[in-house]
C-alpha positions as CSV (number, residue, x, y, z in Angstrom):
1,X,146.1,23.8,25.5
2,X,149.5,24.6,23.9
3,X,151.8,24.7,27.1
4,X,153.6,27.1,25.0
5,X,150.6,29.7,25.0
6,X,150.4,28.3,29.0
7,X,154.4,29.6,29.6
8,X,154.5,33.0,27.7
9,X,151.2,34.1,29.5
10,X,152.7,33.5,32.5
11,X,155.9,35.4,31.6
12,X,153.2,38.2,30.4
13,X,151.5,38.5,33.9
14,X,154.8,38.8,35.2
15,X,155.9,41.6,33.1
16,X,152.9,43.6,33.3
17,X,152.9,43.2,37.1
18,X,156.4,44.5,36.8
19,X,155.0,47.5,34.9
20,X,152.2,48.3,37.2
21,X,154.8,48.0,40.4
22,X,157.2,50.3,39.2
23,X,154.8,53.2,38.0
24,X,153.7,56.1,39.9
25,X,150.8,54.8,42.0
26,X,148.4,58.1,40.7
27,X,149.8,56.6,36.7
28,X,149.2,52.7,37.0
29,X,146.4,51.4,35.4
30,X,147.5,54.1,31.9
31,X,150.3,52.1,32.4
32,X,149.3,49.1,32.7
33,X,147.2,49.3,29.3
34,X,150.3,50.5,27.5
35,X,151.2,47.2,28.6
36,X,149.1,45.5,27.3
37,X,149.0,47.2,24.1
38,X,152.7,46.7,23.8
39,X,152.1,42.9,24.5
40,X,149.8,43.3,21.6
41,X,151.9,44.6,19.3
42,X,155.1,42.0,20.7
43,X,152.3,39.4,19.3
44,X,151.7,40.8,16.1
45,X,155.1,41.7,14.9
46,X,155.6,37.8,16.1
47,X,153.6,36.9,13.7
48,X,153.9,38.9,10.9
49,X,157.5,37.7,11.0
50,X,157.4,34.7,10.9
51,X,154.6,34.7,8.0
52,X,157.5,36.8,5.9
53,X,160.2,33.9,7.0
54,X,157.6,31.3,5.7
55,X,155.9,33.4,2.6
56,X,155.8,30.9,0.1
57,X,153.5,28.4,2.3
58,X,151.3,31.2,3.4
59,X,151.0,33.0,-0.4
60,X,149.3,29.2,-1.7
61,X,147.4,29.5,2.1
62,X,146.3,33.1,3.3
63,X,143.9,31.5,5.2
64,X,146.3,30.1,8.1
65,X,147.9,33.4,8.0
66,X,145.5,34.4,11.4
67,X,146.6,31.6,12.9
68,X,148.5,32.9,15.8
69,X,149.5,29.7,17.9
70,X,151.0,27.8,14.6
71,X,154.5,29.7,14.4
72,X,155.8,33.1,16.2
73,X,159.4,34.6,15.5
74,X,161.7,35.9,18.5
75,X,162.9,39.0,16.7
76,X,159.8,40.0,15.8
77,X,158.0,40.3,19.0
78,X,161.1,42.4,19.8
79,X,160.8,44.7,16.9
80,X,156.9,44.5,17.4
81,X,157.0,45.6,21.1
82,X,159.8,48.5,19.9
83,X,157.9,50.1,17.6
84,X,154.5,49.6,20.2
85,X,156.3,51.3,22.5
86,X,157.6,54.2,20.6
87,X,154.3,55.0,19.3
88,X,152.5,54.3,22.7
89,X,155.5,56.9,23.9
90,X,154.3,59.7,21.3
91,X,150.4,59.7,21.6
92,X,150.4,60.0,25.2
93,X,153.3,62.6,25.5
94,X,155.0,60.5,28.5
95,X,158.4,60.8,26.5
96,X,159.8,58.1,24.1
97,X,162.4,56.9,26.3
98,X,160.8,57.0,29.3
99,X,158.0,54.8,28.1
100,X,160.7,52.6,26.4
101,X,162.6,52.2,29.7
102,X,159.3,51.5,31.9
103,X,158.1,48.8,29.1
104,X,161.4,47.0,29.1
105,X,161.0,45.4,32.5
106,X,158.7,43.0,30.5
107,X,161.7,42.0,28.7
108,X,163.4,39.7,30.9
109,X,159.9,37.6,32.3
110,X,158.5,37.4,28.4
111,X,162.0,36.5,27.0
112,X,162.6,33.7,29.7
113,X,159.1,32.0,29.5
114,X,160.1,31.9,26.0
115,X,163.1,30.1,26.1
116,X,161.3,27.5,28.5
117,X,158.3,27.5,26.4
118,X,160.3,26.4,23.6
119,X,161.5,23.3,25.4
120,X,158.2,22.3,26.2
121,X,156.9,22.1,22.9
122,X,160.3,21.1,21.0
123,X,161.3,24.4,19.7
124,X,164.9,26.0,19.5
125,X,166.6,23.1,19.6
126,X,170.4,22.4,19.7
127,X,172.4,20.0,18.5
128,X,172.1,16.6,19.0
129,X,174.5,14.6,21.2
130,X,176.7,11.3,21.0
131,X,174.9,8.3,23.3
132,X,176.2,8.7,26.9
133,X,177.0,12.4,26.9
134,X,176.8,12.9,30.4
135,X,175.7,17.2,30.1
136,X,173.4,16.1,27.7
137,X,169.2,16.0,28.0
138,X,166.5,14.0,26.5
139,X,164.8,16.7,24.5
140,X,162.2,16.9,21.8
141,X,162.7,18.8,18.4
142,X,160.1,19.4,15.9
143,X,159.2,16.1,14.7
144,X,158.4,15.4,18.3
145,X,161.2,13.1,18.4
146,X,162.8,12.8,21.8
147,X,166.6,12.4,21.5
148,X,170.1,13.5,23.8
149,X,170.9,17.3,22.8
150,X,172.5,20.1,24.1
151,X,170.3,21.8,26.5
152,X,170.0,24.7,25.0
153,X,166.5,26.5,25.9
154,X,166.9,25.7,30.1
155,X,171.0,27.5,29.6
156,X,169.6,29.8,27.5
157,X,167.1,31.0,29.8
158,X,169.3,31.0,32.9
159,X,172.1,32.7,31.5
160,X,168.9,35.2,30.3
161,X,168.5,35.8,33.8
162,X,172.0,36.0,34.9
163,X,173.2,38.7,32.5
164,X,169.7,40.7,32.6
165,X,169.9,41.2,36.4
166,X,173.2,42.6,35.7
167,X,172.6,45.1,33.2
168,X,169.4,45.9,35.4
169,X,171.5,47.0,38.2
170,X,173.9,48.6,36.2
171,X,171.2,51.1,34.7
172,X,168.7,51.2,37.7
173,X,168.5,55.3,38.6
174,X,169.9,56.2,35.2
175,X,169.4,58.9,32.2
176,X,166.5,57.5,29.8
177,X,166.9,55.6,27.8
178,X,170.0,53.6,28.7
179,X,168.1,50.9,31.0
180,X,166.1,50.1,27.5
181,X,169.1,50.5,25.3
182,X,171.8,48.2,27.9
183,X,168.9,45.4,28.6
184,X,167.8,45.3,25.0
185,X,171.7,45.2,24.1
186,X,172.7,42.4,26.5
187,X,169.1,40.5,24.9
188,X,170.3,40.8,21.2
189,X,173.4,39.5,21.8
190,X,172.5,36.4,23.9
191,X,170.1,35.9,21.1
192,X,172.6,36.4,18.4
193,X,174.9,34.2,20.1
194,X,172.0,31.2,21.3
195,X,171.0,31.2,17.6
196,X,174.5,30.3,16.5
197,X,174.1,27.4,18.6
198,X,170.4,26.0,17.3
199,X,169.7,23.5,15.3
200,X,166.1,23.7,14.2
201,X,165.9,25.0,10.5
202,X,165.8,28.5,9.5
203,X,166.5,30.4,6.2
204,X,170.2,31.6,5.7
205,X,171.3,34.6,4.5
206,X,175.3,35.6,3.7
207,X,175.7,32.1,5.1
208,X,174.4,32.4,8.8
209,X,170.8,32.1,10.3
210,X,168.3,35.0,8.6
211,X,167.7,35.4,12.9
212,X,171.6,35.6,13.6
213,X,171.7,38.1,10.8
214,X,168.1,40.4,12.0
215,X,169.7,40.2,15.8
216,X,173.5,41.5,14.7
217,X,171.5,44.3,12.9
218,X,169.5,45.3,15.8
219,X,172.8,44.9,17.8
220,X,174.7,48.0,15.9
221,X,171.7,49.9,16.1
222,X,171.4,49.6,20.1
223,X,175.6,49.8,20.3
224,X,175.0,53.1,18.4
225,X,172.2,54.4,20.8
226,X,174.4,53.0,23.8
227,X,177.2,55.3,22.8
228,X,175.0,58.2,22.1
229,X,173.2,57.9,25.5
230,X,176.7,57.0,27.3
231,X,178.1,60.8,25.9
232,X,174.8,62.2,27.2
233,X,175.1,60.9,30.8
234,X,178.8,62.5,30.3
235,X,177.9,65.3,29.7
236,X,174.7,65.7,32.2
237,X,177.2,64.9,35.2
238,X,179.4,67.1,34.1
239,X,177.0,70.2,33.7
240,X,175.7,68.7,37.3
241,X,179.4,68.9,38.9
242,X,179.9,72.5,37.5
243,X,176.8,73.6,39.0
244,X,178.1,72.2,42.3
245,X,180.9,74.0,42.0
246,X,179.4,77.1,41.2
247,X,177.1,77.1,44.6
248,X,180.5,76.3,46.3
249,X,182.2,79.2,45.3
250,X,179.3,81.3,45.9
């Protein structure tokens, strides 16, 4: 079996056992299946991705297209688990940003065993290294040549779990919405920044990587929602202090 397949289900179990711990005990298994349904759609917007990144090949071969386990695409299992999420969020009335912060603790587990699946199978690369580069590692690319290269997927995931602990903290008892907007903000921007540094090919766009390009996009869009949910928590703790005040004085 692909120890890549191995990895990210292990990250999944972990992220839907992070889901099921931190719902209402009466609400668990509902959201557990959201879960899973999100997973789902995290797999399929994977895919669908990565067939767009590769159309040429897949318009003279439609039949590979269902071929899950041959090529999966970062950005899009974060867009696909999004949009999951936000429509999971409308049919069952729990509140969009709710549901978005409750499905984000699968975030950190998935994105991680990603990063470390990567290195198993020779994926996400970086740069190789001069002979004798003593912070290099012996690690396969694509070709399944094994040379000294930057160790990029075992920093990338620890510096994952560094920063993502952070911004957890940072948002734990908050409004909705801003523990899914900060974690999904500090996630786009280590990816924008760890694509920068690969050195497996990808198409270009405007002169960068089409992912460096897809994950500064997505970074606006969550700096903008950041802002909008920041002024939000403003003004609820303000309206909160007033109404302190105003028992006070009575």
């Amino acid at each position: 079996m692909n120890p890549f397949s191995i990895i990210i289900g292990i990250g999944a179990s972990i992220g839907l056992w992070r889901v099921y711990g931190q719902s209402a005990p009466a609400q668990r298994i509902r959201w557990l299946c959201t879960g899973i349904c999100v997973l789902f759609g995290s797999l399929l917007g994977a895919r669908l991705v990565y067939v767009l990144f590769h159309l040429h090949y897949y318009s003279l071969y439609p039949g590979e297209i269902l071929k899950f386990w041959s090529g999966l695409d970062s950005f899009g299992a974060f867009m696909g688990a999004v949009f999951f999420t936000i429509f999971a969020g409308l049919v069952l009335r729990s509140g969009i940003f709710r549901t978005l912060d409750l499905m984000t603790v699968m975030l950190l587990p998935i994105a991680v065993a990603g990063w470390l699946g990567c290195w198993a199978v020779g994926a996400a690369y970086g740069q190789a290294l001069e002979p004798g580069t003593w912070w290099g590692m012996l690690m396969l690319d694509e070709t399944g040549v094994t040379s000294l290269r930057v160790p990029l997927q075992p920093l990338a995931a620890a510096s994952l779990i560094l920063f993502m602990f952070l911004a957890d903290r940072f948002t734990r008892h908050s409004v909705h919405g801003l523990a899914f907007a900060v974690n999904c903000l500090v996630f786009s921007l280590h990816a924008l920044i760890f694509t920068l540094m690969r050195a497996d090919p990808m198409q270009t766009l405007w002169g960068l990587r089409l992912d460096t390009v897809l994950f500064g996009f997505s970074l606006v869009i969550l700096v903008i929602l950041l802002i909008f949910l920041l002024r939000q928590k403003s003004k609820t703790d303000k309206m909160k202090k007033y109404n302190l005040q105003q028992e006070v004085d009575v």
